[in-house]
C-alpha positions in Angstrom: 87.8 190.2 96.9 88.9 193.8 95.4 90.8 193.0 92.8 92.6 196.1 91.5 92.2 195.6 87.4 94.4 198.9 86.6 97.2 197.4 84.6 96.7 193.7 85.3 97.1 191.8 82.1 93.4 190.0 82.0 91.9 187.7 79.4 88.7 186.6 78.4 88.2 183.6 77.3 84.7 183.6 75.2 83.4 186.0 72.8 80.0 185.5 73.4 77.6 189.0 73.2 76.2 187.9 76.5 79.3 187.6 78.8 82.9 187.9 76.7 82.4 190.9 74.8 80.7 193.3 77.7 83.4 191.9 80.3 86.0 193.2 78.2 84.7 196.4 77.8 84.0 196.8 81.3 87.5 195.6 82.2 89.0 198.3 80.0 87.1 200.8 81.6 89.1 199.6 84.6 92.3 200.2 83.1 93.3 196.5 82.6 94.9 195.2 79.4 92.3 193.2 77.9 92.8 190.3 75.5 89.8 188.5 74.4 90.5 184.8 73.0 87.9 182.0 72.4 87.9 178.4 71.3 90.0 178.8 67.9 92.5 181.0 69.1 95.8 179.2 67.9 98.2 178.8 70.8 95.5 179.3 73.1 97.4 177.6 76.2 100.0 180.2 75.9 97.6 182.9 75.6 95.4 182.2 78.5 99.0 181.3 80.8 99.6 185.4 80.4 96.8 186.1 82.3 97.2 187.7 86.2 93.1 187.4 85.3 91.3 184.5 83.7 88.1 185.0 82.8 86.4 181.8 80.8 83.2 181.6 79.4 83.0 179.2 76.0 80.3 176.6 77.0 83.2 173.8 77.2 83.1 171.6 80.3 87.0 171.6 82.0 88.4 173.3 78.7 90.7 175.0 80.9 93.4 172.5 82.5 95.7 173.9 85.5 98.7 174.3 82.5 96.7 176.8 80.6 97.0 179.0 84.0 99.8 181.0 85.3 100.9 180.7 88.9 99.1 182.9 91.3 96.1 183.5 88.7 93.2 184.6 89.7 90.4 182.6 87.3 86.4 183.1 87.1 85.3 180.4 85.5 81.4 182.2 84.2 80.8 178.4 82.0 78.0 176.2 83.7 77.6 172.8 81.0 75.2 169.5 82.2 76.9 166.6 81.8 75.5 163.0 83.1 73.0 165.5 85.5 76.1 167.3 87.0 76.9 171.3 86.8 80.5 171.3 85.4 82.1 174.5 84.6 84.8 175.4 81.9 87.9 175.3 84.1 89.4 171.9 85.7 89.1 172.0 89.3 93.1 171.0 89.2 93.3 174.8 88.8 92.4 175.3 92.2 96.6 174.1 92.7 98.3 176.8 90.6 95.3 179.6 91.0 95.3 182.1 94.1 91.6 181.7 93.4 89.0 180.4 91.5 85.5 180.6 91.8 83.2 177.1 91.7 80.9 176.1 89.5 77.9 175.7 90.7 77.7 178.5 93.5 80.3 181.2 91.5 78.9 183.7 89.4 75.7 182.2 89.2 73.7 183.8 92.4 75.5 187.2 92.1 74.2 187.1 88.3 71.1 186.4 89.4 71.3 189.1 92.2 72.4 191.5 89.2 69.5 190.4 86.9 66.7 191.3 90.0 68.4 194.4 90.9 68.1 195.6 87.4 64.8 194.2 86.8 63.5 196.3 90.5 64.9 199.4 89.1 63.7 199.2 85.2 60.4 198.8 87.4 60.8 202.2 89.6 62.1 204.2 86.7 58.9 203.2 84.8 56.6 203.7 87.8 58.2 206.9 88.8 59.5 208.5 85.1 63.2 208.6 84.2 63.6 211.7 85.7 64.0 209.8 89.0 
């Protein structure tokens, strides 16, 4: 999509070492004004409504209702929760009405983090093969 970040007031919503914490570095290396919130953040609907960029990931099926989200948002939703054999993630699809986009659970972030993961993985592989000098 190319987002531009620089500037953009972005939240994370999740804290977690494996996706909340490294996104919001990342994002600030972007230039975007980062706030990172999670499940007891008080006021939290008022906190995530800021956000020109919503990213949630707190392991909380449809945590994230369509009046936690600013008009014209753009929301990832990174949460993928079972419940009753279904892949739920942690934003409402109602979002999809006040969001200029959001990306589906399943089928979102899941096959590019997998893309990521085996990319990285053929790499770590050539660099050890070949020396790090490569």
């Amino acid at each position: 999509m190319g987002v531009p970040l620089r500037g953009k007031e972005v939240v994370v919503l999740g804290r977690s070492t494996s996706w909340g914490k490294p996104l919001a570095g990342l994002l600030l290396r972007e230039d975007a004004t980062v706030t990172v919130a999670h499940s007891k953040t008080e006021g939290l609907p008022e906190v995530t409504r800021r956000a020109e960029v919503l990213v949630v990931a707190v392991g909380r099926p449809h945590l994230v209702r369509k009046e936690w989200v600013r008009p014209g948002a753009i929301v990832v939703d990174v949460g993928v929760n079972r419940v009753e054999g279904r892949l739920l993630g942690d934003v409402h699809p109602e979002v999809a009405e006040v969001a200029s986009a959001l990306t589906p659970v399943p089928g979102g972030v899941g096959p590019m983090t997998v893309a990521m993961l085996m990319a990285n993985t053929l790499k770590a592989a050539l660099l050890r093969r070949h020396g790090a000098s490569s």
